[in-house]
N, C-alpha and C positions, 0 to 999 in steps of 0.2 A: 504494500500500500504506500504511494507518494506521501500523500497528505496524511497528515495524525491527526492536526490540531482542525474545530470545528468552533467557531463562534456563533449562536445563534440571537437574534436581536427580532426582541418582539414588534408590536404594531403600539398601536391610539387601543385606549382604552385596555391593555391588557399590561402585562409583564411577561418576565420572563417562564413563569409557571404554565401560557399556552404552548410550550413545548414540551409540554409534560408525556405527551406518549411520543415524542419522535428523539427524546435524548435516552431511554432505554435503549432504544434499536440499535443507535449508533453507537452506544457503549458496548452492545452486545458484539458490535462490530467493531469492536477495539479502538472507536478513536477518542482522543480529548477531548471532551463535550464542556463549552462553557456557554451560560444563555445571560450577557447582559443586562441590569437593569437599568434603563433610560429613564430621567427624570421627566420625560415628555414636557417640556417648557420653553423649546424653541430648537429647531432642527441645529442650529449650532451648536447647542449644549447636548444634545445627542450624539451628535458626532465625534463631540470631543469625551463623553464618558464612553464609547464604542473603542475610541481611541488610544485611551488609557488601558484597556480590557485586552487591546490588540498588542500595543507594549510588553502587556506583562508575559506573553506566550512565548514560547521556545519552538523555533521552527513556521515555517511556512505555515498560513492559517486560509482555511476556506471558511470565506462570510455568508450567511444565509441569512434577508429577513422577508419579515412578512408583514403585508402590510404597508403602513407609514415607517416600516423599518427599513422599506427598501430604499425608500429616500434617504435613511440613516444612511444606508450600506454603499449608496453610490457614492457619499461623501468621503467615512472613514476610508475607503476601500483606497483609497490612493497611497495607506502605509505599505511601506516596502515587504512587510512579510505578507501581504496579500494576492495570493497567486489567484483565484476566482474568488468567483461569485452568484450564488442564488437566490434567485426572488422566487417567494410562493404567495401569490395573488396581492402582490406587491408593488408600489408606484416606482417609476423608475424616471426623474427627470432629467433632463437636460437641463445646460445652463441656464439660467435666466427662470426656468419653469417654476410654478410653485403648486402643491396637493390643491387648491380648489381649480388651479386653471384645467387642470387634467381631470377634472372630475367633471367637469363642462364639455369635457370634448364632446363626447356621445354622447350625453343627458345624464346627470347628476342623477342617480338612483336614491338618493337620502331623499325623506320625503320632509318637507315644512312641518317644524314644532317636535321632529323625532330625536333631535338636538339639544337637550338642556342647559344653555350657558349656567354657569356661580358667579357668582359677585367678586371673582377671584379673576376673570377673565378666563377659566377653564369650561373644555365642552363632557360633559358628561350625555352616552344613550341612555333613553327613556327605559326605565326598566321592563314595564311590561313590553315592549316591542322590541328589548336585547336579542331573543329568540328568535323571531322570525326575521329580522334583518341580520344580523350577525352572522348567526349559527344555527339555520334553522334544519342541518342534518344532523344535528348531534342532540343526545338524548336531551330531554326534557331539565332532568338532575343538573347535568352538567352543564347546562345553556345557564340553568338559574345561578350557578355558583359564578358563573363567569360575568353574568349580569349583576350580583351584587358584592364583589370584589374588583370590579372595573379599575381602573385606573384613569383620571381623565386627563384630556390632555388639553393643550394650551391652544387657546383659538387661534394664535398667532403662527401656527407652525404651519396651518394652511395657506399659509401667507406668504411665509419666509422662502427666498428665493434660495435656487439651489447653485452651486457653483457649478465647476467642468466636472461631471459625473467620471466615477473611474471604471462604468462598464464600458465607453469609449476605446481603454487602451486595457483591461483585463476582460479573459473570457468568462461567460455569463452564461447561467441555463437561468428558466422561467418555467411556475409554473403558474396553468391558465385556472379558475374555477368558472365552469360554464354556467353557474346557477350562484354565482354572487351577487349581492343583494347593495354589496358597500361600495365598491369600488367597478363599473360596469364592465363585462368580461371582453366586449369590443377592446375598450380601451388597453385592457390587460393583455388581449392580442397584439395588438399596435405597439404597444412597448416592447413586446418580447422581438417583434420584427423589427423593428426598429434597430435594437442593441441587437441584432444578427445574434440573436442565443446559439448557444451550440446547441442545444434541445432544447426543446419545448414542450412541456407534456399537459393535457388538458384534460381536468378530471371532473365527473358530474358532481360537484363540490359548491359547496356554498361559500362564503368570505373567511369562514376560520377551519381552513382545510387543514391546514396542519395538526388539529384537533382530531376531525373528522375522520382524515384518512392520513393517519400517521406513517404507514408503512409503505404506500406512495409518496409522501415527502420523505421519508427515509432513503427509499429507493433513489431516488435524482438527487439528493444531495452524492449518496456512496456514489452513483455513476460522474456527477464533478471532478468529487476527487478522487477517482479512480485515473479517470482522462489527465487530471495534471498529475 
């Protein structure tokens, strides 16, 4: 096996804990499994605790996020030990882009008032409507726990513009969910062609696939870093 090391970088609204069934798999599969926690407060402050995470590893590292973590990931990704890169139903912008303009591309699937701001400037999901927008393939149980453990995040990072992406100049796999409810699977197509993925695998998945179908996100991570 090339790669050992595996950092994985959650989305909005969750942590590092919705990788909770695809970092067994890959320890089962002997690699170094770490899943950052992002203060969700502004894409630069993500970046730069991704960053520190990336520091602290020995050896060549594959990034995987999901989500608004893929916006993380295009940024950190530029450290020198980062040989790839995977998105799992994850934004991928170019320079200048920011998470609402790409959410416009093909019509914004968040529906009006499903968005709770705080008095803090954070957006928090509507709890009873976590489930069916979010995660509406995953059990009942575990839709609730992940709807009232959320994590919210900062209105501003939809905002906050992204620099030179490092899927540009490292290779990238993508993966699609054709029943995403968060981020619309058009657009999720679009980016993966875009940054020329070396695969792209599209699974009948809702927005927290990594949850859902852990052992398909396991599989396309191990085929990354099998190839580098």
């Amino acid at each position: 096996m090339a790669i050992k090391n595996v950092i994985l970088v959650h989305g909005a609204w969750g942590d590092g804990s919705h990788w909770r069934g695809v970092i067994p798999l890959l320890a089962a599969r002997d690699y170094t499994v770490t899943a950052v926690q992002n203060p969700l407060t502004s894409l630069d402050d993500d970046v730069h605790r991704t960053r520190t995470l990336l520091d602290a590893q020995d050896g060549p590292v594959l990034l995987v996020g999901h989500s608004y973590g893929g916006a993380v990931i295009s940024g950190a990704g530029h450290a020198p030990n980062v040989v790839g890169l995977v998105y799992v139903a994850a934004f991928a912008p170019d320079a200048g882009e920011n998470l609402g303009g790409l959410l416009a591309r093909d019509g914004d699937p968040i529906p009006e008032g499903f968005l709770k701001p705080d008095a803090d400037g954070f957006l928090w999901i509507d709890f009873d409507a976590f489930h069916d927008a979010f995660a509406q393939d995953l059990d009942p149980t575990d839709a609730l726990v992940m709807a009232r453990t959320q994590k919210p995040i900062a209105a501003r990072c939809f905002q906050d513009r992204a620099g030179a992406p490092a899927w540009r100049d490292k290779p990238a796999w993508y993966q699609v969910s054709s029943q995403d409810r968060m981020i619309p699977p058009a657009t999720e197509a679009w980016m993966a062609e875009r940054m020329n993925a070396r695969a792209t695998v599209t699974l009948d998945a809702g927005h927290a696939s990594l949850a859902s179908h852990p052992q398909e996100v396991t599989a396309l991570i191990d085929q990354a870093a099998k190839a580098l």
